[in-house]
N, CA, C and O of each residue as an XYZ file, in Angstrom:
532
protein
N      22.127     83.991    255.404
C      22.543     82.605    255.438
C      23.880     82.529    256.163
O      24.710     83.401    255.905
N      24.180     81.553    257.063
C      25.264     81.412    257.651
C      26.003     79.767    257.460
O      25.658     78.602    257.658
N      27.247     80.528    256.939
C      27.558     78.708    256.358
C      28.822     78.944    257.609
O      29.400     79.963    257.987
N      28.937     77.388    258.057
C      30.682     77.039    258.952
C      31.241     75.624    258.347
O      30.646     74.592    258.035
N      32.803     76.036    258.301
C      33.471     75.226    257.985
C      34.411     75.118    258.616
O      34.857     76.138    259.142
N      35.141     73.736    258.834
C      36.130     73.822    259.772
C      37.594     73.102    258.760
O      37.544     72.292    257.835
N      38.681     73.713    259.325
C      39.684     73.512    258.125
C      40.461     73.197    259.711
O      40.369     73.462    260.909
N      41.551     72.170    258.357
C      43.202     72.144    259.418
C      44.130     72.882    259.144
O      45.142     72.669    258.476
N      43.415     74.693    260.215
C      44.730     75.087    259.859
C      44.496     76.572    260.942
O      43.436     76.813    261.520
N      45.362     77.168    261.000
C      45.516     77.846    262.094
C      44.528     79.385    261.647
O      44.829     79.784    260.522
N      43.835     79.933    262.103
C      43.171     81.174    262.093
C      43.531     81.904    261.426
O      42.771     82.496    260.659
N      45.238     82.195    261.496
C      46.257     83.385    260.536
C      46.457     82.919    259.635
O      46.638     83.804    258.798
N      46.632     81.191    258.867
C      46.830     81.361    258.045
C      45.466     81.311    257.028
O      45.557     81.321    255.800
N      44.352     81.263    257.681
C      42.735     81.321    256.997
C      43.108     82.750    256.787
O      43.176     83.143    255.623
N      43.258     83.245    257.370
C      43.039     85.165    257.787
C      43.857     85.792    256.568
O      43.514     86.879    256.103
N      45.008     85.044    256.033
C      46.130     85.255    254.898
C      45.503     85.171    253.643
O      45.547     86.073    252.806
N      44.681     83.664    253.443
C      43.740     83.380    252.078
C      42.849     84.141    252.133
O      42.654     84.474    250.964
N      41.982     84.778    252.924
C      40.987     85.364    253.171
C      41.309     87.055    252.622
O      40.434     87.708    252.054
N      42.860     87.662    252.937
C      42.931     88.561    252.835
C      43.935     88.985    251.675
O      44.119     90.151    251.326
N      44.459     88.045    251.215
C      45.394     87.899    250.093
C      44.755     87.494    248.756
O      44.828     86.407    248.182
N      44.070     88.689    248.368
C      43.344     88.187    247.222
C      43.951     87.294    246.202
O      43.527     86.138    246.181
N      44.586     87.528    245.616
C      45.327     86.528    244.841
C      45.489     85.021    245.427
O      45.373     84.059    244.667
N      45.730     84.877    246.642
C      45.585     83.621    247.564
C      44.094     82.589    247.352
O      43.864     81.388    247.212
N      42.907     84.492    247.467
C      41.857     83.646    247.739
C      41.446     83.314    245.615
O      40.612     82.492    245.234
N      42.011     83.905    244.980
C      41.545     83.278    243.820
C      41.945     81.716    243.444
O      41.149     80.799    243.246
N      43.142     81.666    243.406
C      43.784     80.629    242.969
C      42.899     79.393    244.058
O      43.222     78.228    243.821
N      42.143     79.538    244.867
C      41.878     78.582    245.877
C      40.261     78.637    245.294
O      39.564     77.786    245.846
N      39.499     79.519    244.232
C      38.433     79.826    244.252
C      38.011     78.504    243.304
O      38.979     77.968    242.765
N      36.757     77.933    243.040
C      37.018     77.250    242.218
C      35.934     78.244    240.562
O      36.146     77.771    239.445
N      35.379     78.929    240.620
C      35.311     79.917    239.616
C      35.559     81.373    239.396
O      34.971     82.239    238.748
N      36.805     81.352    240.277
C      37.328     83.084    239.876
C      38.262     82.698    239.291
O      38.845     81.677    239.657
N      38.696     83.489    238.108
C      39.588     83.275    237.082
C      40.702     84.120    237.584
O      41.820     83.605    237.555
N      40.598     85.212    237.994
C      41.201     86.458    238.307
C      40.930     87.387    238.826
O      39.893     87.949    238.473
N      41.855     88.038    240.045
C      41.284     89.344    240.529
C      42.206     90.187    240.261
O      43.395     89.909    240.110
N      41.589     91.518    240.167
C      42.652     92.432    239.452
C      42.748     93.239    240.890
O      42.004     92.837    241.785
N      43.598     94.325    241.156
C      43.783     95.317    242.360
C      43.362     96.405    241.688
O      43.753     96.620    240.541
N      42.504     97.225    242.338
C      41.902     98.632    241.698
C      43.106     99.879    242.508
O      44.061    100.362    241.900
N      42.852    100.109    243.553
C      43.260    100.300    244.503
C      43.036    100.449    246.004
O      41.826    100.590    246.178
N      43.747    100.480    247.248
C      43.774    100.272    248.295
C      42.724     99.043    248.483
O      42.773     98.690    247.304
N      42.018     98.330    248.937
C      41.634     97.547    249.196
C      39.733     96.906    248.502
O      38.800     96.232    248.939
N      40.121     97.760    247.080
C      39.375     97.758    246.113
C      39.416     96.786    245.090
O      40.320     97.355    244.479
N      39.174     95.735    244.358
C      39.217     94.638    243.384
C      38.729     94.376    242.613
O      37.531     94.517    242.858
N      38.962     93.849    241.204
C      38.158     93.753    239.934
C      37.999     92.141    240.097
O      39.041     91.519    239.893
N      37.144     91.571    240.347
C      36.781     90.236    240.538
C      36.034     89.270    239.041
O      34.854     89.355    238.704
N      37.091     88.405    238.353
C      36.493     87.942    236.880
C      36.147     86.496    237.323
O      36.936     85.694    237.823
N      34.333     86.227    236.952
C      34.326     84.803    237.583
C      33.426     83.952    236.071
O      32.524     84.576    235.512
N      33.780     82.700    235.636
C      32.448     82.188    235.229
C      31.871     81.062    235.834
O      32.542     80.152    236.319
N      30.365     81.103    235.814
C      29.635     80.614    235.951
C      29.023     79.175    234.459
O      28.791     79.266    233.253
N      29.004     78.429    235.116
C      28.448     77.270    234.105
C      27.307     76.981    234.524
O      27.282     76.540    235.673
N      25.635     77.142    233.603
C      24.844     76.772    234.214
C      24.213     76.050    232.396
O      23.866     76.491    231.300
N      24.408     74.638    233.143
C      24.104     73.470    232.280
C      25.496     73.061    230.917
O      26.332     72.158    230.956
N      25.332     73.836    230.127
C      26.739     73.684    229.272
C      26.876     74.963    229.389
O      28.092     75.143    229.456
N      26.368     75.913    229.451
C      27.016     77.062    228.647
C      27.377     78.360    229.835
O      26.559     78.984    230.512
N      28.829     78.497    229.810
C      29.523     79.524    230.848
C      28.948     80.829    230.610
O      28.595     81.466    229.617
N      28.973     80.993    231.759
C      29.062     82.692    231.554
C      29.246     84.011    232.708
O      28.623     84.380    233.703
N      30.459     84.472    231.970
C      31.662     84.992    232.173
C      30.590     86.573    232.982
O      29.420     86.923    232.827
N      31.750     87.138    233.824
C      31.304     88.600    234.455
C      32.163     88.839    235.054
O      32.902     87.983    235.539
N      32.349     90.431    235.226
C      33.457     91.187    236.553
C      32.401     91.673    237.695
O      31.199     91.642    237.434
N      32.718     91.980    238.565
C      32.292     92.943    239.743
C      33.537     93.557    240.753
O      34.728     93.286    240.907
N      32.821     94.290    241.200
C      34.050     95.524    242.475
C      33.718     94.444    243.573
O      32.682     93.824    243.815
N      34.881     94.441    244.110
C      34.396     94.125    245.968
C      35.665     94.901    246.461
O      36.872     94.906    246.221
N      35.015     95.378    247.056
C      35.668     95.814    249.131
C      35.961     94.825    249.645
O      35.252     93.828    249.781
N      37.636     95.075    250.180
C      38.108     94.294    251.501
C      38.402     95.174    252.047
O      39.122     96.141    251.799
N      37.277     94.555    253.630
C      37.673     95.258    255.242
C      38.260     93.961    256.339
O      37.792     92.898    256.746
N      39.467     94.682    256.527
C      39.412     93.068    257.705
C      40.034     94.151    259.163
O      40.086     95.379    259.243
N      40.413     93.138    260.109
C      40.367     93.087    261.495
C      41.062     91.984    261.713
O      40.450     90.917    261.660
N      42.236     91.984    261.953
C      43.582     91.354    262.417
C      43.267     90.585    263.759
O      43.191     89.364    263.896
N      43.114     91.484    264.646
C      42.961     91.340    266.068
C      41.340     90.188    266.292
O      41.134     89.329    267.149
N      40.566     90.591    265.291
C      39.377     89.797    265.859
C      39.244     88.480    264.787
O      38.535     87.492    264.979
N      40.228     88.762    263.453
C      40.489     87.538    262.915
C      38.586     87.515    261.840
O      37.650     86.734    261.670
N      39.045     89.099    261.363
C      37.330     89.138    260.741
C      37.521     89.694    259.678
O      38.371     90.579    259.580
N      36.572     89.190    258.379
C      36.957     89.564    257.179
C      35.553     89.865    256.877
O      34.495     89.246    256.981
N      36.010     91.378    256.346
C      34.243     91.206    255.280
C      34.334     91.866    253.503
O      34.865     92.949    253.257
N      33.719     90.980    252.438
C      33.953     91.535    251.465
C      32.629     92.176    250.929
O      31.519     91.675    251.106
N      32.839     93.186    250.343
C      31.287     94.214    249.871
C      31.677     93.635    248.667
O      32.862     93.469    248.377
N      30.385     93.196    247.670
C      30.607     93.298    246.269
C      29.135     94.077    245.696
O      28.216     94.232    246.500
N      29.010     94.478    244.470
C      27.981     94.468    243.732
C      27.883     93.671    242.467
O      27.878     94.263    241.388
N      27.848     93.102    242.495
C      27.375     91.990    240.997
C      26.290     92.451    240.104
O      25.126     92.621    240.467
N      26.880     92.694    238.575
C      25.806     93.071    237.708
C      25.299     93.909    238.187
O      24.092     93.816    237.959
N      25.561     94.859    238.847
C      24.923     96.154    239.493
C      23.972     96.198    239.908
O      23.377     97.217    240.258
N      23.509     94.806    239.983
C      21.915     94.446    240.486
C      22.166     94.061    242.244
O      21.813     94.711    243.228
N      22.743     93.047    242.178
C      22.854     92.349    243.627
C      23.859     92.576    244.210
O      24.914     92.398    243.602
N      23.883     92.992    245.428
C      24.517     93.815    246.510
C      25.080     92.432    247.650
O      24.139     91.870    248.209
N      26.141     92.026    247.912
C      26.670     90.932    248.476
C      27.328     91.358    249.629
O      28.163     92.255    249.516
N      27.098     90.878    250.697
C      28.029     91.097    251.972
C      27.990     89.615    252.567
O      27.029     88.894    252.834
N      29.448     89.399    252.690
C      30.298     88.411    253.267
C      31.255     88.884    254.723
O      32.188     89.683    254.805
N      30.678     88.142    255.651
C      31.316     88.420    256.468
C      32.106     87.006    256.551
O      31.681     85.965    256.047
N      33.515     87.154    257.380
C      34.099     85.887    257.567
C      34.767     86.110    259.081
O      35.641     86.957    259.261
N      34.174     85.113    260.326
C      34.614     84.848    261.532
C      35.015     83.847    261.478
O      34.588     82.818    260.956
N      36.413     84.215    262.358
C      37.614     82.910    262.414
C      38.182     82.397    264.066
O      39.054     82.856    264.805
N      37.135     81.125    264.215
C      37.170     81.040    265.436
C      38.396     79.375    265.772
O      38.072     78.241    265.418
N      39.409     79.638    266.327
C      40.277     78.836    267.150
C      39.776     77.704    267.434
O      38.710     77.776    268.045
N      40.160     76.671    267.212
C      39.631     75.021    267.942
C      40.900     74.642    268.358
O      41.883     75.363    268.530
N      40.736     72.901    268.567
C      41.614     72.508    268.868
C      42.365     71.637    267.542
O      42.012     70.623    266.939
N      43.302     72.343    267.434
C      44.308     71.805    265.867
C      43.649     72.542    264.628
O      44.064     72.461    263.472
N      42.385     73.388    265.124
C      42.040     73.251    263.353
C      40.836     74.756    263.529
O      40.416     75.064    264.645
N      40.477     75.444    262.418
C      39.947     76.660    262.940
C      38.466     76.480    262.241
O      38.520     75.649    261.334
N      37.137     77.057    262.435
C      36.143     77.056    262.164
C      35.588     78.184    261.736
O      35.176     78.978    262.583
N      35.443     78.539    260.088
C      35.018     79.384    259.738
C      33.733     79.609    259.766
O      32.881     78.824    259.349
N      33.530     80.692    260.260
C      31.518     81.050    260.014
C      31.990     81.923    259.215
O      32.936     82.708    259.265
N      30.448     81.440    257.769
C      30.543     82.847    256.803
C      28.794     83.487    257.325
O      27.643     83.065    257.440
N      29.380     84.417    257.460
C      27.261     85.395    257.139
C      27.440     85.589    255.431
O      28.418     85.885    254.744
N      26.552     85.394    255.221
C      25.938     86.068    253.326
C      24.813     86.558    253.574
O      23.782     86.178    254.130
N      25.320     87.827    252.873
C      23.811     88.917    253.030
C      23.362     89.389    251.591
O      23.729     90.522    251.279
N      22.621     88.679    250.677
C      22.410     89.327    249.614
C      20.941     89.758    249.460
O      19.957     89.288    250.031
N      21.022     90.902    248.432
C      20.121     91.792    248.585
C      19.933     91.999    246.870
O      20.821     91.979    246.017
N      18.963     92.133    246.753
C      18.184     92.477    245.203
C      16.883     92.373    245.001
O      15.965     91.899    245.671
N      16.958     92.965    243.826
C      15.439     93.053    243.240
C      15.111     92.038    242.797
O      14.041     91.544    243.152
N      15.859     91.466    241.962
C      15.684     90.086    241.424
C      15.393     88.975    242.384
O      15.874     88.892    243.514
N      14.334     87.896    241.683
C      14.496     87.270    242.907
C      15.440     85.555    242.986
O      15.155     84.364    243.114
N      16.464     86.277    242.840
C      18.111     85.182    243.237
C      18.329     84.219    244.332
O      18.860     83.117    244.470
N      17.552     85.293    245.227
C      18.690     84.878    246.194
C      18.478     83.086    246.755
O      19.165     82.549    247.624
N      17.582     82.569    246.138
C      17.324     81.095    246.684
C      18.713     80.425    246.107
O      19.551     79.697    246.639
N      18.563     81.123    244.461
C      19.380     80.631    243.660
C      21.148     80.363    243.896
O      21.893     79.402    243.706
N      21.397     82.263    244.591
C      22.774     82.816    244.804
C      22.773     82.168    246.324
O      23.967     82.131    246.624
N      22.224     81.790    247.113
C      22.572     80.770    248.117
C      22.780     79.220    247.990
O      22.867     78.502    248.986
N      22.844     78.819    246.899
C      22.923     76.703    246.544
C      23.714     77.309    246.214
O      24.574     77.110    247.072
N      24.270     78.264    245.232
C      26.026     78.434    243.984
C      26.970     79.094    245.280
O      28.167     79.263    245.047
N      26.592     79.355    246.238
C      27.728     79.910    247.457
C      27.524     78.801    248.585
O      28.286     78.640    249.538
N      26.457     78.118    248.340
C      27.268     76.310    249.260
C      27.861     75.843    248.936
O      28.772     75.373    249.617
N      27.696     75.609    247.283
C      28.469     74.505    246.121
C      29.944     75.596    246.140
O      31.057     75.214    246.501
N      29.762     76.367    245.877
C      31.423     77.136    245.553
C      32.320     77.321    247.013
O      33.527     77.553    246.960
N      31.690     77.210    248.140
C      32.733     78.117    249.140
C      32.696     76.347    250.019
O      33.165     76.349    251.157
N      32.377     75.525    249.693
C      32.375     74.014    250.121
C      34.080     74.117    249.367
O      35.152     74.233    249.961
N      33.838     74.032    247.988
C      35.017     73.670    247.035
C      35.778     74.402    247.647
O      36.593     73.786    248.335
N      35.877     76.014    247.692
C      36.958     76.885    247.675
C      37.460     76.525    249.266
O      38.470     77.163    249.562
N      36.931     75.583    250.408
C      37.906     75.502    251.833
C      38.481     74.371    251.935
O      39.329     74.036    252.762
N      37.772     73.427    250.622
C      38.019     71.658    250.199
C      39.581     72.561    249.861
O      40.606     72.535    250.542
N      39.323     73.311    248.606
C      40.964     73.622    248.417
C      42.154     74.523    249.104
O      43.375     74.479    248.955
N      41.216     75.455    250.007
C      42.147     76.221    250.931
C      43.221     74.975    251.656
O      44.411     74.743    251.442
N      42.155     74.269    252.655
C      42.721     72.869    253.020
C      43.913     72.302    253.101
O      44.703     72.103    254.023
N      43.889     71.941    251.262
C      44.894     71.363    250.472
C      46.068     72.325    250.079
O      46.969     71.884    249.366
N      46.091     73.739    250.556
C      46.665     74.446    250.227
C      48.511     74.588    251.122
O      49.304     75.459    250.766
């Protein structure tokens, strides 16, 4: 799935939220917290609300980025089941920059119709608030 969004704001400072985990939580609208494992390793705490009742989980993700090409990608595994790759390209306009995300998820389960509507609805919110940031 490939989602684009276009924000008012310059490439580096997308490239900053993108790579400043703590940046990108506080902007998330269901990550509570990311912890630092080490080097570019993360304990990611998110809940989920589906109908009334939350529910809470951690997962690992990998950050790899690329300065020069203005490219972010995060590896996660969720529930040790589903395998997530996020890529993030950060392309230059005029006044304002246009994010393309790739989402690559992978499982046994069959999610992914599901884990693609909760990553329109969430990463809509999370650039509504980068934005405003």
């Amino acid at each position: 799935m490939i989602l684009t969004f276009k924000l008012n704001k310059t490439p580096e400072e997308i490239f900053l939220h993108l790579t400043d985990m703590q940046k990108f939580a506080e902007a998330h609208p269901i990550i509570s917290k990311i912890e630092k494992i080490e080097n570019e390793n993360y304990k990611v705490h998110e809940t989920l609300t589906f109908g009334l009742l939350p529910f809470s989980f951690t997962y690992p993700v990998t950050v790899s980025k690329n300065e020069a090409t203005k490219t972010v990608n995060y590896d996660a595994v969720v529930l040790k089941l589903i395998k997530i790759k996020m890529t993030f390209n950060l392309l230059a306009k005029a006044k304002s920059t246009e994010v393309q995300e790739n989402l690559d998820i992978n499982s046994l389960l069959p999610v992914k119709a599901l884990m693609h509507r909760v990553f329109r609805q969430q990463h809509t919110q999370l650039y509504k608030n980068n934005d405003s940031l």
